[in-house]
FIBASE-113181 format. One line per field, with one value per residue (C-alpha): residue number from 1; x, y, z. Coordinates in nm, 3 decimals. Each point is the difference from the previous one (the first is absolute). Example, Ala and Ser with C-alpha at 12.3 -4.5 7.8 and 13.67 -1.06 7.14 Angstrom:
# FIBASE-113181
seq	[1, 2] $
xx	[1.230, 0.137] $
yy	[-0.450, 0.344] $
zz	[0.780, -0.066] $
***
This chain:
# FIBASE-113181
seq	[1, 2, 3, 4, 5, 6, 7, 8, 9, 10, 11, 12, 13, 14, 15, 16, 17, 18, 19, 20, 21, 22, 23, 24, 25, 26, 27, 28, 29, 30, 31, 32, 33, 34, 35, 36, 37, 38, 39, 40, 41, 42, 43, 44, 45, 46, 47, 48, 49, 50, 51, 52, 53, 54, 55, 56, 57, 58, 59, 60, 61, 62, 63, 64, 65, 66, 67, 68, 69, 70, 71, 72, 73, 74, 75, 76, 77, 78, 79, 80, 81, 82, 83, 84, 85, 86, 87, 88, 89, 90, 91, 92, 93, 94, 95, 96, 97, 98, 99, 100, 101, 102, 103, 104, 105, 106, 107, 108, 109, 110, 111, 112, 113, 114, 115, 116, 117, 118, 119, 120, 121, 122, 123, 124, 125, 126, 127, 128, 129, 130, 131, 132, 133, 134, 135, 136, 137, 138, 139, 140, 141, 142, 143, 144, 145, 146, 147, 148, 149, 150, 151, 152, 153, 154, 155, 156, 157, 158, 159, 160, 161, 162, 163, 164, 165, 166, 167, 168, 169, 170, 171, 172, 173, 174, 175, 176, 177, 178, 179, 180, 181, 182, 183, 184, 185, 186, 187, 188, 189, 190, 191, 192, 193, 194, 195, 196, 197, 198, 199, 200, 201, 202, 203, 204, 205, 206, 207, 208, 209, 210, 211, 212, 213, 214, 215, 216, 217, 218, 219, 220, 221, 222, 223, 224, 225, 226, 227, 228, 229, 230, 231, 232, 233, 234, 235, 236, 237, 238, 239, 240, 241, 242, 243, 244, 245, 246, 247, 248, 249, 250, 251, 252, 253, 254, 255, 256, 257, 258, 259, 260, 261, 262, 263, 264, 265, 266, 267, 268, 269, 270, 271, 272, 273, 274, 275, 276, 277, 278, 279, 280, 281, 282, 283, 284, 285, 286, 287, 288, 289, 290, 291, 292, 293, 294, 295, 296, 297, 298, 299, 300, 301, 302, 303, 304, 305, 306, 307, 308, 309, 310, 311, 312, 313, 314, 315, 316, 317, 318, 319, 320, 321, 322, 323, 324, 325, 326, 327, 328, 329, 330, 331, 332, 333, 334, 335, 336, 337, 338, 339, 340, 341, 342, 343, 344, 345, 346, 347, 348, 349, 350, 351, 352, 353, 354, 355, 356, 357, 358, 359, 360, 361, 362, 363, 364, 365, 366, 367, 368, 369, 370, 371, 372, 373, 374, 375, 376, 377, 378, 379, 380, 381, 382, 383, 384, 385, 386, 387, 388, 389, 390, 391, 392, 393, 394, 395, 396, 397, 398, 399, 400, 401, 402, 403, 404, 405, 406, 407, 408, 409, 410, 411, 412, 413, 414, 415, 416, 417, 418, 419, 420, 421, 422, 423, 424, 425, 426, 427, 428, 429, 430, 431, 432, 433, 434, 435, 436, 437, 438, 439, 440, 441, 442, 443, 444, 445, 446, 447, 448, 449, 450, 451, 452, 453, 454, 455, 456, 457, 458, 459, 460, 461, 462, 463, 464, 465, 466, 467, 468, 469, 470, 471, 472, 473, 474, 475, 476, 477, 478, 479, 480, 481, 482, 483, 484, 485, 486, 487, 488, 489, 490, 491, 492, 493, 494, 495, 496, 497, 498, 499, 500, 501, 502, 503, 504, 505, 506, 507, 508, 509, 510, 511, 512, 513, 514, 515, 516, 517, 518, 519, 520, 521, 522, 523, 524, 525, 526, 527, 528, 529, 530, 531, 532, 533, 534, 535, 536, 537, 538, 539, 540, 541, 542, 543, 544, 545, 546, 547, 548, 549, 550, 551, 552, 553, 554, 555, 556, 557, 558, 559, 560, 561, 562, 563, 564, 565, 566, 567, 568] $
xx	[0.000, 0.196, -0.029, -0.263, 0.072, -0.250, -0.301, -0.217, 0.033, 0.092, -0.328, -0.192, 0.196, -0.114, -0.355, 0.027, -0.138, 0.397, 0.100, 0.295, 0.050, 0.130, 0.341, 0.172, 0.225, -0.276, 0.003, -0.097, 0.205, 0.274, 0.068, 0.360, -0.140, -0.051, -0.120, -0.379, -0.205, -0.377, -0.214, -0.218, -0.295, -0.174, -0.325, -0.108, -0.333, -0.282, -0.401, -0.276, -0.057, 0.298, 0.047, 0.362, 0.116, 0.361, 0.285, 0.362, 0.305, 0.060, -0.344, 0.014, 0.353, -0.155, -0.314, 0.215, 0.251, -0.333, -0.133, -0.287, 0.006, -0.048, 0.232, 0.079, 0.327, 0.117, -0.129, 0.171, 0.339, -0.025, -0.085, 0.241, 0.256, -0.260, -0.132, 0.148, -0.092, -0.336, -0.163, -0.227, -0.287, -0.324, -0.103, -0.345, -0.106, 0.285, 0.216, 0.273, -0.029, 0.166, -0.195, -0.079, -0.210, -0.251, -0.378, -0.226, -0.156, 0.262, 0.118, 0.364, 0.159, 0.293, 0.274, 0.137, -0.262, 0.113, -0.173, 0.174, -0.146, 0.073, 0.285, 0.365, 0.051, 0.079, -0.179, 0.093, 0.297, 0.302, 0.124, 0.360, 0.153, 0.037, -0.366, 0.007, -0.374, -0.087, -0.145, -0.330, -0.345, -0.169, 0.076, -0.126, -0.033, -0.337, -0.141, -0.289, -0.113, -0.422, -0.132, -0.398, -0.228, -0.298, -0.298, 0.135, -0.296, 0.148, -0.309, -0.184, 0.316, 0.255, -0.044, -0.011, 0.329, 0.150, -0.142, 0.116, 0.361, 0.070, 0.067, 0.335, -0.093, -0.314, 0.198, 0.331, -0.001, -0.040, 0.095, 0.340, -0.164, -0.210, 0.311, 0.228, -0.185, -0.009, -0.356, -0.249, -0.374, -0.265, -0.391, -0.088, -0.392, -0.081, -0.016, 0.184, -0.300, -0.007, -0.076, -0.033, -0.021, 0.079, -0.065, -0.312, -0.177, -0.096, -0.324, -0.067, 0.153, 0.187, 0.030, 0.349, 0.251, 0.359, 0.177, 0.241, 0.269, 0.010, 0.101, 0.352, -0.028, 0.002, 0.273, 0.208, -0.039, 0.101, -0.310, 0.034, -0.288, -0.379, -0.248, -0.356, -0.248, -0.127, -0.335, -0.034, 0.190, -0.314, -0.174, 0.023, -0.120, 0.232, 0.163, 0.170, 0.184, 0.030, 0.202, 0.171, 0.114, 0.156, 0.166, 0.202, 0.064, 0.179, 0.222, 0.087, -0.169, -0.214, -0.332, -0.198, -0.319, -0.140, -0.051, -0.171, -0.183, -0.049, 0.246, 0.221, -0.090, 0.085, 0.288, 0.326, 0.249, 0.371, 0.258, 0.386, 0.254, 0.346, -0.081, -0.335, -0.332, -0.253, -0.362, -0.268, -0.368, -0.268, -0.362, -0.258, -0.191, -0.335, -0.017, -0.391, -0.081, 0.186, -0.049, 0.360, -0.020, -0.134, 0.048, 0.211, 0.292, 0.017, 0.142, 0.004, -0.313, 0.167, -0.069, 0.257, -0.053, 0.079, 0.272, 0.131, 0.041, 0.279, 0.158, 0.042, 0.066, 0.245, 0.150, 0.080, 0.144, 0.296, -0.175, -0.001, -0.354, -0.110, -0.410, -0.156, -0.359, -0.200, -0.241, -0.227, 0.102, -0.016, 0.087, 0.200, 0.348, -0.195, -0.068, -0.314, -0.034, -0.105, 0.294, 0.239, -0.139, -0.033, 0.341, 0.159, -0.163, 0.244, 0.253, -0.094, 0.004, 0.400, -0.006, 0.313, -0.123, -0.410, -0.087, -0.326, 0.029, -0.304, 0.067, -0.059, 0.100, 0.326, -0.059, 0.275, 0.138, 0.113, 0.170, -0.226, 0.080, 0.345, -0.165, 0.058, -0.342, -0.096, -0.368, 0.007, 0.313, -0.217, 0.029, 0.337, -0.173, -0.321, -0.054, -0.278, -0.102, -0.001, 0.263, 0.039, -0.019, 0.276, 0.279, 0.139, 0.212, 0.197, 0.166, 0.314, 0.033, 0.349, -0.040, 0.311, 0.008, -0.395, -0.031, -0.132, 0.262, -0.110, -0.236, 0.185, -0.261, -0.049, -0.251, -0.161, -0.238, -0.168, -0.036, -0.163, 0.042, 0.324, 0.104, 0.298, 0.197, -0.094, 0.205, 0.169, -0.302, -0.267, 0.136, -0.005, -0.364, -0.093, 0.137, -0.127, -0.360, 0.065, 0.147, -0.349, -0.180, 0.205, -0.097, -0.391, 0.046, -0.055, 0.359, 0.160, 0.233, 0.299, 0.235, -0.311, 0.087, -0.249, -0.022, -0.020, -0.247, 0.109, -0.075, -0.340, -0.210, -0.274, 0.033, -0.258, -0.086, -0.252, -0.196, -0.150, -0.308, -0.240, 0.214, -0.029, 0.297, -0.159, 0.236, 0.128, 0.226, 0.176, 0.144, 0.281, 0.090, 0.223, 0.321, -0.009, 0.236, 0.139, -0.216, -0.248, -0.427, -0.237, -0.367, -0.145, -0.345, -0.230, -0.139, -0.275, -0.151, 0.232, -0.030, 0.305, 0.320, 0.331, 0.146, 0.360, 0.007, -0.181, -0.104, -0.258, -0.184, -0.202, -0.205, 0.075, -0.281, -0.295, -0.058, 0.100, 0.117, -0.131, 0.163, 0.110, 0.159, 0.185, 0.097, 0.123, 0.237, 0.128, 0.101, 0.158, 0.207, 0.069, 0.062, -0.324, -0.125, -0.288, -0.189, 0.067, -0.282, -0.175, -0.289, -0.220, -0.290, -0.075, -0.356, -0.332, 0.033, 0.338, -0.050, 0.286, 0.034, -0.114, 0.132, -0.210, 0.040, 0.199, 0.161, -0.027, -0.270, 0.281, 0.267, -0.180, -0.069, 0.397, 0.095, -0.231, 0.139, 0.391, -0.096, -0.153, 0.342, 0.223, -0.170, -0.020] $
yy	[0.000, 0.329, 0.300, 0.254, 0.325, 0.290, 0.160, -0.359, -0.129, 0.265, 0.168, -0.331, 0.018, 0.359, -0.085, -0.176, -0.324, -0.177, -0.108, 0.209, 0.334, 0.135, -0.079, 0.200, -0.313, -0.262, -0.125, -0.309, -0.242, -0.116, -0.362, 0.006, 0.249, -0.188, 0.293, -0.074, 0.156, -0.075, -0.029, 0.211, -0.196, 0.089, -0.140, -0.011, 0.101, -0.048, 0.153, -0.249, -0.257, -0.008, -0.380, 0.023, -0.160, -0.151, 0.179, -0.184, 0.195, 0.039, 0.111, 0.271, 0.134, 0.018, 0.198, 0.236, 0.017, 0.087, 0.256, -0.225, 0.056, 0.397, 0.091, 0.287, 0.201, -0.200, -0.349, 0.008, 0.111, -0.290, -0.236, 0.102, -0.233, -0.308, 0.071, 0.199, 0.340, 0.078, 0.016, 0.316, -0.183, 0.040, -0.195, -0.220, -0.001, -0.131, 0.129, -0.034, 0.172, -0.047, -0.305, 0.185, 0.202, -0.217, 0.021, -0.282, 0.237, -0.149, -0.404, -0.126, -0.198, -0.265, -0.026, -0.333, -0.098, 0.200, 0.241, 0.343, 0.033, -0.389, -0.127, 0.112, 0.086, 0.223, 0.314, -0.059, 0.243, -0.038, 0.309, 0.087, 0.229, 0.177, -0.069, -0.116, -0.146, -0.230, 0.233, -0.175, 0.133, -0.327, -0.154, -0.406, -0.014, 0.220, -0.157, -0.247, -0.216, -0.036, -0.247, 0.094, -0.256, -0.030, -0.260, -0.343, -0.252, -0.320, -0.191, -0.170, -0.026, 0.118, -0.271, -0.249, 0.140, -0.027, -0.404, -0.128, 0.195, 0.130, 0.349, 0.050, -0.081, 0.258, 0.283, -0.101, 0.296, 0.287, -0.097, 0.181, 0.327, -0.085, -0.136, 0.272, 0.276, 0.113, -0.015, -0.224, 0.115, -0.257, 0.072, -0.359, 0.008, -0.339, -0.117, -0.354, -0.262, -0.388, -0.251, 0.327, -0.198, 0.328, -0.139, -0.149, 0.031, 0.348, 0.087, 0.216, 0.161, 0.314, -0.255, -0.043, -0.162, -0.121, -0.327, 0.025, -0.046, 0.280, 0.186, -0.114, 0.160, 0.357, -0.066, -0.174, 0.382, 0.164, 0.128, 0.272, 0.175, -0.141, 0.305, -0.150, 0.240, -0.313, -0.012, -0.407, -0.017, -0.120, -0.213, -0.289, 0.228, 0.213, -0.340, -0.077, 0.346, -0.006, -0.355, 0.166, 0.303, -0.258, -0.143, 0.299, 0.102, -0.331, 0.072, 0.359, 0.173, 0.288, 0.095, 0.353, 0.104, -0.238, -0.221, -0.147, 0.312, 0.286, 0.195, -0.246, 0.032, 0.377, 0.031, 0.130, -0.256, 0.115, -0.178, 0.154, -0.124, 0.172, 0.264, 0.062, 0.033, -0.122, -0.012, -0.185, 0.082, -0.180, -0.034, -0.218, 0.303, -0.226, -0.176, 0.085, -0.158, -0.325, -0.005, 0.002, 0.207, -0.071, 0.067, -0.304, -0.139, 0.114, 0.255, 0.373, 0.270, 0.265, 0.296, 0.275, 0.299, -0.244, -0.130, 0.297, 0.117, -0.327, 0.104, 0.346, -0.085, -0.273, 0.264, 0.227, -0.308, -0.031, -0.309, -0.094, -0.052, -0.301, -0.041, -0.312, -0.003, -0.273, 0.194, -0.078, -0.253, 0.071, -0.207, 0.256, 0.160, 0.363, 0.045, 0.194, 0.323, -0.050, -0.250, 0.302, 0.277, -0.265, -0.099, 0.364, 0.082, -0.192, 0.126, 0.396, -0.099, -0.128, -0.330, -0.103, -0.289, -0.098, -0.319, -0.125, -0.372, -0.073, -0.032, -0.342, 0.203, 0.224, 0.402, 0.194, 0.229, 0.387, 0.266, 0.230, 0.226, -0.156, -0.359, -0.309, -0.125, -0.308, -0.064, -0.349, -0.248, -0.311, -0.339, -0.155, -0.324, -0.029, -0.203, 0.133, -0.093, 0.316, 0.110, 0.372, -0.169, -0.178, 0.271, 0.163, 0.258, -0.013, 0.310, -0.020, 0.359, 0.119, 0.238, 0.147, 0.231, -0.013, 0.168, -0.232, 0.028, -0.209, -0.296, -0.326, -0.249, -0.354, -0.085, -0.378, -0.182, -0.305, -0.284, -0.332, 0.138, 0.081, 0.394, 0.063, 0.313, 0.160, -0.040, 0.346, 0.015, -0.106, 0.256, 0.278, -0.084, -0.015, 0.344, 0.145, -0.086, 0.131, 0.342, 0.016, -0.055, 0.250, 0.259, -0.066, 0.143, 0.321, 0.181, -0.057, 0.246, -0.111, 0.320, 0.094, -0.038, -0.141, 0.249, -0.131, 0.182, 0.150, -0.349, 0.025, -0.114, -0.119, -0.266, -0.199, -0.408, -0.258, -0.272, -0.313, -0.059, -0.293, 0.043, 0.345, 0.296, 0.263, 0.329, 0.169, 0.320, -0.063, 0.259, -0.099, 0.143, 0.308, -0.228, -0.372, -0.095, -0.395, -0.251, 0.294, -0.116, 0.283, 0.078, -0.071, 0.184, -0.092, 0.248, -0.134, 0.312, 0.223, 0.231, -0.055, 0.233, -0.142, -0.080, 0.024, -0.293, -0.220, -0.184, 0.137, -0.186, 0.139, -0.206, 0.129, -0.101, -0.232, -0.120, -0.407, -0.101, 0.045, 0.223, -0.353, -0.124, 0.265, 0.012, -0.372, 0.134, 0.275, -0.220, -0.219, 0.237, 0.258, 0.061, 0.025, 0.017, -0.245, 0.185, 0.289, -0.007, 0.238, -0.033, 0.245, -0.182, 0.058, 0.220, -0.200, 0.170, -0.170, -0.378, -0.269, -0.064, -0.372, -0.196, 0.087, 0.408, 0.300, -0.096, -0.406, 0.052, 0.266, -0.248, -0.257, 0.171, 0.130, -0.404, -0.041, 0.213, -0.120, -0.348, 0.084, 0.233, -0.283, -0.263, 0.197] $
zz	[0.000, -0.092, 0.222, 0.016, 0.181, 0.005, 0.184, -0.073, 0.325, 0.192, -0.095, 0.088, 0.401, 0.015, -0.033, 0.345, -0.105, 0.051, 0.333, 0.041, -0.041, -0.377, -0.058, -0.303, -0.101, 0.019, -0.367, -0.260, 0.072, -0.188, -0.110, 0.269, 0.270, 0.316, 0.222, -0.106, 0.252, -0.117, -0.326, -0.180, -0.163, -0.315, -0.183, -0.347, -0.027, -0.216, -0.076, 0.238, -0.280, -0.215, -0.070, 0.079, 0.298, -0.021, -0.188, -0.091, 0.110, -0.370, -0.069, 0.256, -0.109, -0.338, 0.032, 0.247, -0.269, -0.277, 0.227, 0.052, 0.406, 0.143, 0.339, 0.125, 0.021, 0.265, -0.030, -0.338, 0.160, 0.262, -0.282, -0.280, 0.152, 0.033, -0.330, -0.220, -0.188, 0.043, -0.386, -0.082, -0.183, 0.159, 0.306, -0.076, 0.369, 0.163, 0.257, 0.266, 0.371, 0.358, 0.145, 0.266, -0.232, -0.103, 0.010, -0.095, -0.281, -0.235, -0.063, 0.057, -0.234, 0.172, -0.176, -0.049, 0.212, 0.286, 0.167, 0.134, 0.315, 0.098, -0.214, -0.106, -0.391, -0.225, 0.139, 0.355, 0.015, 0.219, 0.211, 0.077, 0.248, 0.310, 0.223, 0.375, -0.022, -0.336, -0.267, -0.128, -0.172, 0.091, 0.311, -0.082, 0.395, -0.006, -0.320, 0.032, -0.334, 0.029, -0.189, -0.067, -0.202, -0.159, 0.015, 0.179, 0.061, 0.040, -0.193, -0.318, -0.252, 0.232, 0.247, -0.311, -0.093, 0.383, 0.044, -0.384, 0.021, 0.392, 0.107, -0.100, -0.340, 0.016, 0.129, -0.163, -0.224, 0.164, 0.370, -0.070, -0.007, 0.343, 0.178, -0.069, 0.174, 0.382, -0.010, -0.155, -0.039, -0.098, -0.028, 0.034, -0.054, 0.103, 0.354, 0.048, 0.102, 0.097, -0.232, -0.283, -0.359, -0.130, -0.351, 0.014, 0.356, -0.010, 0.133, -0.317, -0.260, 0.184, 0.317, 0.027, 0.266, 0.040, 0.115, 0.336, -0.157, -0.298, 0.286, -0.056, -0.379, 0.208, 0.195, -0.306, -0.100, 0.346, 0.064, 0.299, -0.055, -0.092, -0.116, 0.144, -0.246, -0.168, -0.125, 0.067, 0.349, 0.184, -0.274, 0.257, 0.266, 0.252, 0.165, -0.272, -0.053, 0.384, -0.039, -0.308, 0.204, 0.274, -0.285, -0.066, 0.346, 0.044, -0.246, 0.133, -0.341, 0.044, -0.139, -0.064, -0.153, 0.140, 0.316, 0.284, 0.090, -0.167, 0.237, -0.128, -0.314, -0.022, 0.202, -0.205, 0.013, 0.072, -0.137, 0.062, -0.247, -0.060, 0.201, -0.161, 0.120, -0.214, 0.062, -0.215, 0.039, -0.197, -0.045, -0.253, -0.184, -0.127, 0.325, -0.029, -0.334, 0.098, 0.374, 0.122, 0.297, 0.338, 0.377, 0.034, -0.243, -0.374, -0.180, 0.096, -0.077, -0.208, 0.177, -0.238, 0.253, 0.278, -0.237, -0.105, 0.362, 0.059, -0.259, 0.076, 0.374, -0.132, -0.190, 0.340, 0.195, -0.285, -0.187, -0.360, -0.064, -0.276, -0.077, -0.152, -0.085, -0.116, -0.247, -0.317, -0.255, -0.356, -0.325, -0.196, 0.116, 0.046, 0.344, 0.072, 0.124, 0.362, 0.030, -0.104, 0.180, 0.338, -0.019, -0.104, 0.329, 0.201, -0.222, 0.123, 0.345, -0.058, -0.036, -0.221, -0.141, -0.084, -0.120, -0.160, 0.067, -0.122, -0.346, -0.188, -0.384, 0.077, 0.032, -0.088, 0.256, 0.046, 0.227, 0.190, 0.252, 0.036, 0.081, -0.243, -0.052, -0.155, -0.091, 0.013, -0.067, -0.141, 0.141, 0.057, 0.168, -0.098, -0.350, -0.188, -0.310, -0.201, -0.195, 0.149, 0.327, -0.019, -0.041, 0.359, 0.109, 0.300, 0.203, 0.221, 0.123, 0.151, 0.320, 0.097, 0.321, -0.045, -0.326, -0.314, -0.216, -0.325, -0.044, -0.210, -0.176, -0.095, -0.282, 0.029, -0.202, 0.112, -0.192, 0.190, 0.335, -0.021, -0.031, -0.252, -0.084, -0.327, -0.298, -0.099, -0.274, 0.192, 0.276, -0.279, -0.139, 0.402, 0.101, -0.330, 0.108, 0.351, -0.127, -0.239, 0.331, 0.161, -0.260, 0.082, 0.345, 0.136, 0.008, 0.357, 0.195, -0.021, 0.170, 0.242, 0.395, 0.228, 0.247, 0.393, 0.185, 0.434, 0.222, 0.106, 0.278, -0.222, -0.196, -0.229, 0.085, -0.045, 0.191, -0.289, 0.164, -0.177, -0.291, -0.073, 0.096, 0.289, -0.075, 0.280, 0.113, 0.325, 0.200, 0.228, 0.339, -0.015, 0.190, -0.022, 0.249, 0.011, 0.201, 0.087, -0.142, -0.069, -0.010, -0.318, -0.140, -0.239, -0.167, -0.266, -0.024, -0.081, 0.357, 0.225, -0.100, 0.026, 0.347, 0.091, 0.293, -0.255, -0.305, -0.183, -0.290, -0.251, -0.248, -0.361, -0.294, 0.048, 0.350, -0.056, 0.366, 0.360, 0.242, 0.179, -0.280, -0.062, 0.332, -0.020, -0.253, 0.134, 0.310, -0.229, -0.183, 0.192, 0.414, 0.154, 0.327, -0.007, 0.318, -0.158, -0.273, -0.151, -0.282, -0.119, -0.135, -0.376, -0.081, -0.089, -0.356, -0.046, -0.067, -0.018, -0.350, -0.141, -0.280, -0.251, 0.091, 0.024, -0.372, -0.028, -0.266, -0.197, 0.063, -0.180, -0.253, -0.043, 0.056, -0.280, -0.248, 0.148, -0.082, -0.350, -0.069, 0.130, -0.250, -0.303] $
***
């Protein structure tokens, strides 16, 4: 490597982001210096669905050498030695930064199959001279690989594929993607059941189960983390996702989204890995037309100003905030407009990453307000029979010192139960579709900020009460103090003001739930004083809503046209 000196690096130190101060004499490397004192990584960069994904060495020097790849001023000095001249044709889209400078509104391409942030190659730079610290822009000891995944429901052709070959043989060809990352996300949407013929003994056509031991397939892929938003968790009633849950636990995974309550169910879960804090919230959007939410186990209620509150209060503790929702299925790769604007919600309120993991037919994905957001991933373990339901897309996100720097991909189809990777055509053709999808949606926000409202003493919640969500707006006390249990009030008819030595609860929307049952939850949830109880008994003219009111009639008509949409 010859020697590079100029303002390149130095200019890099000077933006802070090395660990050691600037140095004037820190330099490229050359190939017989041996006072190397860090690296400086770099990343070739691409538009979202450019079909590129692995360069050659030779390749790379080549299109530097046409002018095919932009840099700036100083990027090109660093590289000049690594690369040669830089050409002055006209970059098509494709660029070189800092690693450090990433954002997941543009693709990476490895080169040689290695990627910058993770492996050593050609644009990992070598630094020479005088530092006392190690000079670095990415520090591999605060980077965390995430691993998030589509549609797994270990069923119909699936399990035929896992009894006739084994597991190994099932996941054979993209288990290197799942095993190389810290963290392993799986929305497995079948609980595991005794004596399940998952082929053939269904109790109806969307009835589906899973044998014990396809539990070993998940940890064959070093599964961490299950997402529980499934739409058929409790098709053999809640015992069987209760057993499923137990399951897991003994194996030290961890679940969210869903659970054996619904405080369960909605709790963040905080995972720490290199130093960062992640948090992943989740929720099943359509839990009403399929019946997946109750008081006891299944998945969580979405409730997005409940859920955008975690996120923005996740946000203020110093965590990384990741959303999955389990929303409405379609047939085409277009996801529908109330999918977008739900999931861009969680994107406003700071989430980094949100997740539609619903999907059955891949949705393409975008950047808004700084988040990655993909509408729906497709299934990666769930064999379907038709043809746009059997291509995936799988994310593996790299978080270093809790920013999300750039999200990799792996591209399957599945062919008798088994997923493959795409063939560089088939991957083309694929992302080509996706982009034409893309282009149907309503233009995101890529550059916009989501803006974190002062801490607040109100926050919004939810009790599921025979099925149905009863809004609330809880006020906590002005100082919470550890171990200390408060009054709590009741307020169902909107009288009482806000109390500083106490909880106060005020019923937002359609009355749905008793004053006791909320109090039950409250209790739960939150530290109450039981003898310290306070209801204020709703008015004669308000009535607690029944099934068939207060907007089941308008929902049925809305499921209606959502079924007739789906089908068409």
């Amino acid at each position: 490597m010859g020697l590079v000196r100029g303002p390149a690096v130095v200019v890099m130190l000077a933006c802070g982001v090395a660990t050691a101060a600037p140095a004037p004499d820190v330099r490229v490397c050359a190939d017989d210096d041996r006072d190397r004192v860090g690296v400086w990584r770099y990343a070739l960069t691409a538009p979202p669905f450019d079909p590129t994904y692995d360069l050659s060495v030779e390749d790379l020097r080549a299109a530097w050498q046409r002018g095919d790849i932009g840099a700036s001023g100083d990027t090109e000095g660093a590289l000049t030695a690594v690369l040669g001249a830089r050409g002055q044709g006209g970059a098509a889209g494709w660029s070189i930064v800092p690693a450090h400078e990433l954002t997941p509104a543009t693709s990476v391409i490895t080169i040689g199959g290695a990627h910058p942030l993770v492996d050593d190659g050609p644009l990992a730079v070598a630094l020479c001279g005088a530092s006392p610290k190690p000079v670095a822009n990415i520090d591999r000891a605060k980077l965390t690989t995430l691993v998030m995944s589509g549609t797994t429901a270990l069923t119909g052709r699936t399990s035929e594929r896992i009894d006739e070959h084994g597991i190994e043989d099932t996941v054979r060809h993209i288990k290197p993607f799942f095993t190389s990352a810290d963290v392993v996300h799986i929305s497995n949407e079948v609980s595991f059941v005794r004596n399940c013929k998952p082929r053939t003994g269904q109790d109806g056509p969307f009835v589906f189960c899973a044998r014990d031991r396809y539990v070993d397939l998940l940890a064959a892929l070093n599964a961490t983390v299950i997402e529980l938003t499934g739409s058929h968790l409790i098709d053999y009633g809640h015992r069987s996702l209760m057993r499923t849950i137990a399951m897991y636990e003994k194996r030290g995974w961890r679940w969210f989204g869903g659970g054996r309550t619904q405080l369960e169910a909605t709790e963040p879960l905080l995972v720490t890995d290199h130093g960062n804090k992640l948090a992943f919230v989740g929720c099943n959007a359509v839990n009403w037309w399929v019946k997946a939410i109750y008081q006891g186990p299944g998945a969580a209620n979405c409730d997005w100003p409940r859920m955008v509150w975690q996120i923005q209060d996740l946000r203020r503790r110093g965590y990384t905030p990741i959303a999955s929702v389990q929303h409405r299925e379609l047939r085409v790769h277009t996801p529908p407009p109330d999918l977008v604007s739900d999931l861009r919600r969680l994107a406003e309120a700071g989430a980094v990453f949100v997740a539609g993991s619903q999907a059955h037919v891949a949705h393409p994905w975008d950047v808004h307000f700084g988040a990655y957001i993909h509408y729906g991933p497709g299934n990666i373990l769930f064999a379907q029979y038709r043809d746009r339901q059997r291509q995936a897309t799988v994310d593996k996100l790299f978080i270093h010192d809790g920013k999300l720097l750039t999200v990799a991909h792996m591209f399957t189809r599945t062919e008798h139960g088994q997923p493959r990777l795409l063939t560089n055509r088939e991957r083309a053709r694929f992302l080509g579709s996706l982009a034409s999808a893309a282009e149907q949606i309503e233009p995101p926000r890529p550059t916009a900020t989501p803006e974190l409202p002062p801490a607040s003493r109100v926050r919004p919640d939810s009790v599921v009460v025979r099925g149905r969500a009863q809004r609330l707006s809880v006020t906590v006390p002005a100082r919470l103090e550890p171990g200390a249990r408060y009054p709590l009030v009741v307020d169902l008819d909107l009288t009482r003001p806000a109390r500083d030595d106490a909880f106060v609860v005020l019923r937002t929307g359609p009355l749905l739930a008793t004053g006791e049952q909320i109090a039950e939850y409250m209790r739960a949830k939150y530290p109450i004083d039981p003898t310290q109880l306070t209801i204020t008994p709703a008015p004669e003219r308000v009535k607690v809503c029944k099934r068939r009111s207060c907007g089941e009639k308008r929902r049925s008509r809305s499921r209606k046209r959502a079924t007739a949409a789906e089908n068409s």
